[in-house]
C-alpha positions as CSV (number, residue, x, y, z in Angstrom):
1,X,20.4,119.2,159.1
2,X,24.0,120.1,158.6
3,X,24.9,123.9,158.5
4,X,28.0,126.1,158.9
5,X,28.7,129.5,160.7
6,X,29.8,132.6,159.0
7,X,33.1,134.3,160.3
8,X,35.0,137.3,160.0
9,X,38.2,135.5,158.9
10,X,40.1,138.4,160.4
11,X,38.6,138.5,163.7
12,X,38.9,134.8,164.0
13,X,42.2,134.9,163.8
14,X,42.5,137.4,166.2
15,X,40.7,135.5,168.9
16,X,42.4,132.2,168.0
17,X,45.6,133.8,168.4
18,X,44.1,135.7,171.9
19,X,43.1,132.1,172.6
20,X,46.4,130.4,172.1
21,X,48.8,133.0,174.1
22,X,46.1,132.1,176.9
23,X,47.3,128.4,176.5
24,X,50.8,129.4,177.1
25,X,51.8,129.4,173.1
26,X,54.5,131.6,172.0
27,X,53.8,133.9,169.6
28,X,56.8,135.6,167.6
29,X,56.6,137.3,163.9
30,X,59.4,136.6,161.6
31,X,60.2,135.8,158.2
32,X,61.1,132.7,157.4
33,X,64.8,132.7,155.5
34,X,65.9,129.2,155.2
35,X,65.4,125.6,156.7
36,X,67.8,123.6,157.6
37,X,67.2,119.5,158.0
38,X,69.2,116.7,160.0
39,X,71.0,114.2,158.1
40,X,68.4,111.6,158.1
41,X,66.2,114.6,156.3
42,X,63.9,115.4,159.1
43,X,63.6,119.4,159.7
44,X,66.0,120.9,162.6
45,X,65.4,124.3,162.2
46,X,64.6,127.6,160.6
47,X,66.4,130.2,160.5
48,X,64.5,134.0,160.5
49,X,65.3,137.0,159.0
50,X,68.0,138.6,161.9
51,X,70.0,135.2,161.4
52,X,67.9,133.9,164.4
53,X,67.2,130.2,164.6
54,X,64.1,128.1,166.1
55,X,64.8,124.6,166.3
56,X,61.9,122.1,167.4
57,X,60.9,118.0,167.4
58,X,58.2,118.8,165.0
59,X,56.9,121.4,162.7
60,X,53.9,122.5,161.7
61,X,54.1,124.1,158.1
62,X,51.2,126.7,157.9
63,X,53.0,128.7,154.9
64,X,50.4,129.0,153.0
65,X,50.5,127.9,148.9
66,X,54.3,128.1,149.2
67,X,54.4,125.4,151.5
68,X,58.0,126.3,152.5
69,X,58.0,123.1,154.6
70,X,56.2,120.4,153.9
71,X,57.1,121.0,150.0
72,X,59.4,123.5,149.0
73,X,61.8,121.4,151.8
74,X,61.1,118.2,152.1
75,X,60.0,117.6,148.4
76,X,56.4,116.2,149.3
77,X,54.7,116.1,145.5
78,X,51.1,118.3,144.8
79,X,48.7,117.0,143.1
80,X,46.5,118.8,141.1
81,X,43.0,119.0,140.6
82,X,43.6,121.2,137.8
83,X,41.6,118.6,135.3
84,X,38.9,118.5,137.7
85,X,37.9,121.8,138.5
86,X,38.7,124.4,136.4
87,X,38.6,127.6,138.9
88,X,41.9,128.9,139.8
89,X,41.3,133.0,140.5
90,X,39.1,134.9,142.4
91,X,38.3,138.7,142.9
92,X,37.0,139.8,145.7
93,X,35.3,143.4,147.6
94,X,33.1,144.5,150.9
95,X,29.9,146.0,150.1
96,X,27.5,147.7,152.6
97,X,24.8,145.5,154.7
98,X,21.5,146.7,155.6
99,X,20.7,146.8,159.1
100,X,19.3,143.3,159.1
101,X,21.8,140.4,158.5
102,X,20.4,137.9,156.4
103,X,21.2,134.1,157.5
104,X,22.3,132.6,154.0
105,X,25.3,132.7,151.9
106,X,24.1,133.1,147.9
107,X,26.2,131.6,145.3
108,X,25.2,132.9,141.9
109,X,26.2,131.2,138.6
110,X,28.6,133.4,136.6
111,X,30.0,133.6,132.9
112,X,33.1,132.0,133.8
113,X,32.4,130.5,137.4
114,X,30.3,131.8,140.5
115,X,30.1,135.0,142.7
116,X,29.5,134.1,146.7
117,X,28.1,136.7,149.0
118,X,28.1,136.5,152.7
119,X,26.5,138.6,154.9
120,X,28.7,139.3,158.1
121,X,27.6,141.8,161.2
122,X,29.7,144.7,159.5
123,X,29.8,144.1,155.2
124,X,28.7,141.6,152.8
125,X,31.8,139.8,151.8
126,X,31.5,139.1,147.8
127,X,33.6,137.5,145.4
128,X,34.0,135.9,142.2
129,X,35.4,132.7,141.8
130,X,36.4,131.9,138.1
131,X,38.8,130.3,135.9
132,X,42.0,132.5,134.0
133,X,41.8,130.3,131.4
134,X,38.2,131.7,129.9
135,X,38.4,135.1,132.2
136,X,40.8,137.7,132.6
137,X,41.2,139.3,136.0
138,X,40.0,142.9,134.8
139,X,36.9,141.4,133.2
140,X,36.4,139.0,135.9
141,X,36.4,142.2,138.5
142,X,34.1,143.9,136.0
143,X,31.7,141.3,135.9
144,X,31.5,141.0,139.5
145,X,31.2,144.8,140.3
146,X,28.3,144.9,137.2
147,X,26.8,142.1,139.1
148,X,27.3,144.3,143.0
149,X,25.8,147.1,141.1
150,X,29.3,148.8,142.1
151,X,30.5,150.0,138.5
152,X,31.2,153.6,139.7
153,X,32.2,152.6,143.6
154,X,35.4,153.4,145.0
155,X,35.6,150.4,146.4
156,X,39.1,148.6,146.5
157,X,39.2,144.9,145.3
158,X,41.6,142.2,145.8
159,X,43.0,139.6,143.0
160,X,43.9,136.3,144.8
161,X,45.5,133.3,142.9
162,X,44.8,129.4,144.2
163,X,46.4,126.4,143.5
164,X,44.1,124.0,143.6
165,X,44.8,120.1,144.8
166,X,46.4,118.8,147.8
167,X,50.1,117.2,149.0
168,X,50.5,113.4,148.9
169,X,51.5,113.3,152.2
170,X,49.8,115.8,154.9
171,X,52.4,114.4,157.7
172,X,56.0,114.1,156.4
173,X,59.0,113.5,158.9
174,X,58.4,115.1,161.5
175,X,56.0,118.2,159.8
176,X,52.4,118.6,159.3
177,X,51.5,120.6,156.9
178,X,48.1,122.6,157.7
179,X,45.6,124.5,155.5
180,X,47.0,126.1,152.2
181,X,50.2,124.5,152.8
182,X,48.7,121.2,152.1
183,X,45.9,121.9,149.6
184,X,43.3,124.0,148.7
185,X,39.5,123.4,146.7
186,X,38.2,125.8,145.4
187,X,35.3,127.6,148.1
188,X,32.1,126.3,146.5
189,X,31.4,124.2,149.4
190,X,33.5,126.4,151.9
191,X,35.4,123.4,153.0
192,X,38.8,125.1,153.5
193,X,38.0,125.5,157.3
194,X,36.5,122.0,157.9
195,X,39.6,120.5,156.3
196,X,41.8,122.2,158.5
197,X,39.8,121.4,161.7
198,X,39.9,117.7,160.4
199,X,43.6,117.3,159.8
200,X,44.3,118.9,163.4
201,X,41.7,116.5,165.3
202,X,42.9,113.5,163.6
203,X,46.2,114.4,163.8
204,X,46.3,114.6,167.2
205,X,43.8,111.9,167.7
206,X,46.6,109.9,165.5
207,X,50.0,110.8,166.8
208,X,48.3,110.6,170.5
209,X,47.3,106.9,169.7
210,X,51.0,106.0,168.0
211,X,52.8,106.4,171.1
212,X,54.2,110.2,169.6
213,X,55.7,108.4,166.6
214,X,55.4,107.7,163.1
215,X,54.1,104.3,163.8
216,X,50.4,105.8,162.1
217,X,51.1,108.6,159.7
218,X,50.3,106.9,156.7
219,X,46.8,105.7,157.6
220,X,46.9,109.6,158.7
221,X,47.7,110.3,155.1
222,X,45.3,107.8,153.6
223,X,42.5,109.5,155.6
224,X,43.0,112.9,155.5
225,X,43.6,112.3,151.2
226,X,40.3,110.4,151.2
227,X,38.7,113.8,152.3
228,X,40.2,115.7,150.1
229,X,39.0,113.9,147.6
230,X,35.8,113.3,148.8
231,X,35.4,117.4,149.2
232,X,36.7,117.2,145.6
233,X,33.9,114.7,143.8
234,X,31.2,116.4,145.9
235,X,32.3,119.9,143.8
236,X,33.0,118.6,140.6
237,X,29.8,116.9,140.4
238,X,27.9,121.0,140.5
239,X,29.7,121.2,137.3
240,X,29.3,117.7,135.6
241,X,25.7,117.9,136.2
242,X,25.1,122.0,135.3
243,X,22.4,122.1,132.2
244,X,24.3,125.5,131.2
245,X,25.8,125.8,127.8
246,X,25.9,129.5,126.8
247,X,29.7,130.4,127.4
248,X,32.8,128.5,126.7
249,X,33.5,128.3,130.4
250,X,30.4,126.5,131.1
251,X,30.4,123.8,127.8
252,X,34.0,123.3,129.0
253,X,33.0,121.7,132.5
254,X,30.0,120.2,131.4
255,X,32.3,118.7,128.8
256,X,35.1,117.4,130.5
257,X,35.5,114.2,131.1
258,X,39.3,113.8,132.5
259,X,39.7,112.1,135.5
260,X,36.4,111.1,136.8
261,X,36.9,109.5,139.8
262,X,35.2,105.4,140.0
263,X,33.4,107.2,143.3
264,X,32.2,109.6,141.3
265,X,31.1,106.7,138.3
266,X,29.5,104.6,140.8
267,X,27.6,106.9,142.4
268,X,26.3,108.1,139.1
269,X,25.4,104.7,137.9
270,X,24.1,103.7,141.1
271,X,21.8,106.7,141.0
272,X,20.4,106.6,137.4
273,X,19.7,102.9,137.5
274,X,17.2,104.2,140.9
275,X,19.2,101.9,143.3
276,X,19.9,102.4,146.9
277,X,22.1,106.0,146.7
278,X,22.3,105.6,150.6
279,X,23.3,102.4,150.7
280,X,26.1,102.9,148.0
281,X,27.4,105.8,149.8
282,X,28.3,103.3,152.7
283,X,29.4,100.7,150.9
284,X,32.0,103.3,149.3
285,X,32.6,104.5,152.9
286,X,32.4,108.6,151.9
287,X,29.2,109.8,153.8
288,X,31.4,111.6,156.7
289,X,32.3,114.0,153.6
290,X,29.2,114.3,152.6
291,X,26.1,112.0,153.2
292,X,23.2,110.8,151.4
293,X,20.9,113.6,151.9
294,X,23.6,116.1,150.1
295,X,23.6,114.1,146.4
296,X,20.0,113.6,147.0
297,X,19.8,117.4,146.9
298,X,22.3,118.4,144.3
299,X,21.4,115.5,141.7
300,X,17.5,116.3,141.9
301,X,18.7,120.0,142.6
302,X,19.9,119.3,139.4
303,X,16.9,118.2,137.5
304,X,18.3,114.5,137.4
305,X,16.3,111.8,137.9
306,X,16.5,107.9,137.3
307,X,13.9,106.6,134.5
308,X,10.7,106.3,136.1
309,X,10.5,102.4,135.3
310,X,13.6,102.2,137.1
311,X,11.9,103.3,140.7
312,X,10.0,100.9,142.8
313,X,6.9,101.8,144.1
314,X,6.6,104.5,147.3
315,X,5.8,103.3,150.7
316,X,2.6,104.6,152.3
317,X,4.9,107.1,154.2
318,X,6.7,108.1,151.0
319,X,2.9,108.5,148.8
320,X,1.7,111.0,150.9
321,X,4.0,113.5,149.0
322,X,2.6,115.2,146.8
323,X,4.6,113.6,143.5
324,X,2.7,115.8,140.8
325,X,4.3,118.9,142.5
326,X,7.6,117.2,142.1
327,X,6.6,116.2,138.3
328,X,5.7,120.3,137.7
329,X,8.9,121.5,139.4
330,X,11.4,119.1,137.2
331,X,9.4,120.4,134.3
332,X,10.2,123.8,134.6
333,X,13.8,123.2,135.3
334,X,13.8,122.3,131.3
335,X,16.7,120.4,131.7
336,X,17.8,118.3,128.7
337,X,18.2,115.2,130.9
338,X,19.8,113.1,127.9
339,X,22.8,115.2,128.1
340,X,22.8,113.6,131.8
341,X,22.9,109.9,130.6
342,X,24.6,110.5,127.0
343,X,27.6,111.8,129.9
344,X,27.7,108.8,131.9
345,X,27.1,106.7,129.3
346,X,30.7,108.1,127.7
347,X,32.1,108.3,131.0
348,X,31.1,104.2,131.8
349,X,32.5,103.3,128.0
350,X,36.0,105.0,128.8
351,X,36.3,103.3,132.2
C-alpha cells in the first residue's frame, strides 16, 4: 500500500538546510530587490537589499506564491484551478498531544471545506481549509476552534491565503520554478511535498539527459503539468462525488460543473458503465498520480457503484467475499446515487 510520513515542516527544513551546507551549498539570507535579465531575456542576476548582486547560469525560483522569477520576471502565465476547487484560505493552530502519537492524519468534513489534524511527536497540527467565498476568516477560525474544543484557549492562530493552480511552464529560460512558485492544490491529498520532490528528480533526471540544455524542457513541462493535473482530478472528484447538501458551500461543489476535465469524464463513464477502471487508468496513462486502487476507494468510499446488471459475474477468488456485507454497508451510506448519474449524465451532454 502507498502511505506518506508526517513531518515537522520546520524541522525539515532545518535539516535539509544542515544537509545541504554539508554538500558544500552556500547559504546567504537576503531580500530579493530586483532582477535583472540578459538581452535575449534569460535571468543574469538579482540584486539584494545592500545593492549586492548574485549572478548565476540558472536559477531556481523558490519565492513562494509571488513567484518573483519564474512569473513576476519572465511573464510565465498561472493558471487557475479556481473553477475546480473552490478552497482558497485556511486557518490554522497547535493543540496538545497525548503521550501516545496516533499514526493517522483525520480530515473532517466542514461547513465550508475540511479541518486536517496531524499528530506530530510534540502537537497536533490542525487546520481548516475552506473557501472565502461562503466563509469569512473570523468564522472560519471560530468554527475550527468550536470544532478543537479551543473556544476559550489562548492559543494563537495563523490566517494563510493560497493561490491555487500552477504555471504553464515549470522550466522557463534558464529558471525552475519550485514549490509555491510554480503552483499550489489545495492539501487534501497533501501533495505539495510530492510535487516538489517530482519536479526536482525529473528535472534533473531531464536537464542531465539533454546535454545541460534546453533541448528537453518542454516534455519537462508537459510532464510535470500532467501531474498537476492529475493531483488536481484526483481532488476534485472528493467534491463532485460528496452526497452533502446542507450548506451553500457544499451544493456549490457538488453543483459545479465548470471545467471537468475528459480524464475526469472518462473515468466516470468508464466506471458507471462497470468496465475495466484499471485498465482505463492505463490507457489514459495517469496511474503514477494516482493508481487504480485510489478511485476504487474514493468512488465506492463514496457510495458509488455501477448498476448491478452492468457487473459481470465474480471469479471464485473474488465470491469468497462476503458481498451482502458490502450490500449493508452501501445501505447505510444512504446516498442518493441518482444525483451520481443525473451528474454525469449533464456532464456527458455538455461535452
Amino acid at each position: 500500500m502507498h502511505y506518506g510520513y508526517h513531518f515537522d515542516s520546520t524541522l525539515l527544513g532545518q535539516f535539509l538546510r544542515k544537509k545541504a551546507l554539508a554538500l558544500g551549498v552556500v547559504h546567504e539570507l537576503g531580500h530579493v530587490v530586483a532582477v535583472k535579465q540578459h538581452e535575449h531575456g534569460d535571468i543574469a542576476s538579482v540584486q539584494l537589499a545592500g545593492d549586492k548582486h548574485i549572478a548565476a547560469d540558472f536559477f531556481v525560483d523558490c519565492t513562494g506564491f509571488s513567484s518573483l522569477l519564474l512569473q513576476k520576471t519572465l511573464a510565465v502565465p498561472f493558471i487557475s484551478y479556481a473553477n475546480n476547487l473552490l478552497n482558497d484560505a485556511a486557518v490554522a493552530l497547535p493543540s496538545a498531544i497525548d503521550e501516545k502519537i496516533p499514526s493517522q492524519t483525520l480530515a473532517t468534513a466542514m461547513s465550508c471545506g475540511w479541518a486536517w489534524k496531524i499528530p506530530l511527536t510534540n502537537r497536533y497540527g490542525n487546520g481548516y481549509v475552506y473557501s472565502s467565498a461562503f466563509c469569512s476568516a473570523d468564522q472560519a477560525e471560530y468554527e475550527l476552534r468550536a470544532h478543537l474544543g479551543l473556544l476559550d484557549a489562548d492559543v494563537p492562530v495563523r490566517h494563510l491565503r493560497m493561490k491555487i493552480g500552477r504555471v504553464e511552464q515549470h522550466w522557463a529560460g534558464n529558471c525552475l520554478a519550485v514549490g509555491l512558485s510554480q503552483g499550489f492544490i489545495e492539501p487534501l491529498e497533501a501533495t505539495a511535498l510530492f510535487l516538489v520532490q517530482q519536479t526536482v528528480a525529473v528535472f534533473a533526471e531531464y536537464f542531465t539527459r539533454g546535454e545541460f540544455t534546453h533541448r528537453l524542457r518542454d516534455e519537462f513541462n508537459q510532464l510535470i503539468n500532467n501531474h498537476f493535473d492529475g493531483v488536481r482530478d484526483y481532488i476534485v472528484t472528493h467534491y463532485k462525488t460528496s452526497s452533502r447538501r446542507d450548506t451553500e458551500y457544499w451544493r456549490a461543489n457538488t453543483a459545479n460543473q465548470q471545467d471537468v476535465s475528459p480524464v475526469m469524464l472518462a473515468l466516470y463513464r468508464s466506471w458507471f458503465e462497470g468496465k475495466d477502471l484499471a485498465a482505463e487508468i492505463n490507457r489514459l496513462q495517469i496511474g503514477s498520480y494516482y493508481p487504480a486502487p485510489s478511485w476504487y476507494s474514493i468512488f465506492t468510499g463514496m457510495g458509488i457503484v455501477p448498476k448491478g446488471e452492468q457487473l459481470r459475474t465474480a471469479t471464485a477468488e473474488e465470491a469468497c467475499i462476503d458481498i451482502n456485507a458490502v450490500d449493508e454497508f452501501l445501505r447505510r451510506c444512504a446516498l442518493n446515487f441518482s444525483d451520481h448519474r443525473a451528474q454525469l449524465a449533464r456532464w456527458q451532454s455538455s461535452e
